[in-house]
C-alpha positions as CSV (number, residue, x, y, z in Angstrom):
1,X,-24.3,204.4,0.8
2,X,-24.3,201.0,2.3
3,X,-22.4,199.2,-0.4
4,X,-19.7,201.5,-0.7
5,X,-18.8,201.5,3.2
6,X,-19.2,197.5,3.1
7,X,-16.8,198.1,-0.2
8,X,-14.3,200.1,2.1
9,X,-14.7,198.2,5.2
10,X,-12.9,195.5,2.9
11,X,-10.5,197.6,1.2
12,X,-12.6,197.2,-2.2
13,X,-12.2,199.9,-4.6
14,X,-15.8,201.9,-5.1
15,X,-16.7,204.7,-7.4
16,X,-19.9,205.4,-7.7
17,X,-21.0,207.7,-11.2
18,X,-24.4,209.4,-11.7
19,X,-26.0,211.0,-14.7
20,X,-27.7,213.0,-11.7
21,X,-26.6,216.4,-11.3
22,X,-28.7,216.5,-7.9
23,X,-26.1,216.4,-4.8
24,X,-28.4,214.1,-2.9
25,X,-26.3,210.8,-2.4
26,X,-23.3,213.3,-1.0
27,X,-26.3,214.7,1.4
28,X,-27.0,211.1,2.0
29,X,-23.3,210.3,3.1
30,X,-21.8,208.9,0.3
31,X,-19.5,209.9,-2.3
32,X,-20.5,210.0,-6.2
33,X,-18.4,211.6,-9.8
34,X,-21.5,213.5,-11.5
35,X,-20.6,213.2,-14.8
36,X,-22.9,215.5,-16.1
37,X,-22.2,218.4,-13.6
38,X,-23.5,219.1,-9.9
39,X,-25.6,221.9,-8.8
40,X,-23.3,223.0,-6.5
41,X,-21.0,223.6,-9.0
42,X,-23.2,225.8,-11.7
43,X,-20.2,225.5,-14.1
44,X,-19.7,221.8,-14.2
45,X,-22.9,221.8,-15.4
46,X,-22.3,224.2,-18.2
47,X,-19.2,222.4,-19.1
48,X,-20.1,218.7,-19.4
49,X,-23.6,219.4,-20.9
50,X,-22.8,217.5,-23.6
51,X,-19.7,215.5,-23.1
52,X,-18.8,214.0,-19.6
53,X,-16.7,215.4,-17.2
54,X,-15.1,212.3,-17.0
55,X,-14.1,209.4,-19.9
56,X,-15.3,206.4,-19.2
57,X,-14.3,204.7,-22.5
58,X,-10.6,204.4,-21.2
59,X,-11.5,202.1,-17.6
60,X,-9.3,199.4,-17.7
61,X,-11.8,196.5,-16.8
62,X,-10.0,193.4,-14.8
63,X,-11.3,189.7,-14.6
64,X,-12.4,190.4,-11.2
65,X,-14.0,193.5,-11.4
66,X,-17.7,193.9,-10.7
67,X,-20.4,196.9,-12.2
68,X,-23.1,197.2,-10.6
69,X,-25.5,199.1,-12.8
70,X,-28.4,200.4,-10.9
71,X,-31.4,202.2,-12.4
72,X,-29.9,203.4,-15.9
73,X,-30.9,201.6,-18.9
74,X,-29.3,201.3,-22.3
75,X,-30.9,204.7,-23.0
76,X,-28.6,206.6,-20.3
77,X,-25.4,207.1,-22.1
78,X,-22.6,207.3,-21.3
79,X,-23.2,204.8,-18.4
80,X,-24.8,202.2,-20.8
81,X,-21.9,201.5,-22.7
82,X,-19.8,200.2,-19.7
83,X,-21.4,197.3,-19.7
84,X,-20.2,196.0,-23.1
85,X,-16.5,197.3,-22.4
86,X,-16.4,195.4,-18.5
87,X,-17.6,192.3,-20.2
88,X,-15.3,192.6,-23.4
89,X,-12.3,192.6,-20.6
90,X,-14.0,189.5,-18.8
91,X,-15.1,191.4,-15.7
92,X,-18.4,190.8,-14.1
93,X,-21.9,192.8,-15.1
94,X,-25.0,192.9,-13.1
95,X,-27.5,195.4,-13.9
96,X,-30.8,196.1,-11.9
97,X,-32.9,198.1,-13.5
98,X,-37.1,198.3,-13.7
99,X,-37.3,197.6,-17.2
100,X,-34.5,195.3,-18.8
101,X,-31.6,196.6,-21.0
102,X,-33.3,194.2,-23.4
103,X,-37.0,196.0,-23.3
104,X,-34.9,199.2,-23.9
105,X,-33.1,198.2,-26.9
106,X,-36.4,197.2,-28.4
107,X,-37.7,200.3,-28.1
């Protein structure tokens, strides 16, 4: 919750999605799209089962952008695949994760 009150303490844009479906980061004070669903909402769950309730293929990455991937490997789809598109638009990728996006793909 840190990062995104630094990000809007500088007027940065900050969206923060999770494959969590949990409402934990909201209880924590920040603000998150569940692209799976949230709990709170029993339908949303229902609904983007299978397909995200939001679409993340159409972002329209700029050279000074910046994603932050934290925690989800090249196994957690959809989020994986925004690191390709941010890089194909020139923006910038950082990705912190316990094992590296390379170990997964090996796998």
């Amino acid at each position: 919750m840190y990062l995104e009150t630094y990000c809007q303490s500088l007027g940065v844009e900050f969206l923060h999605y999770t494959l969590n479906i949990d409402d934990l980061i909201e209880k924590a004070g920040g603000s998150a799209v569940h692209l799976h669903g949230c709990i709170n909402e029993p339908d949303s769950i229902v609904q983007c089962k299978d397909v995200p309730c939001v679409d993340l293929f159409n972002i329209e990455w700029e050279v000074n952008d910046l994603l932050i991937v934290l925690g989800v490997s090249n196994n957690g789809f959809p989020l994986a695949a925004l690191e390709a598109n941010a890089l194909a638009s020139g923006a910038k990728f950082v990705n912190y994760n316990i094992v590296s996006n390379s170990e997964t793909r090996a796998c």
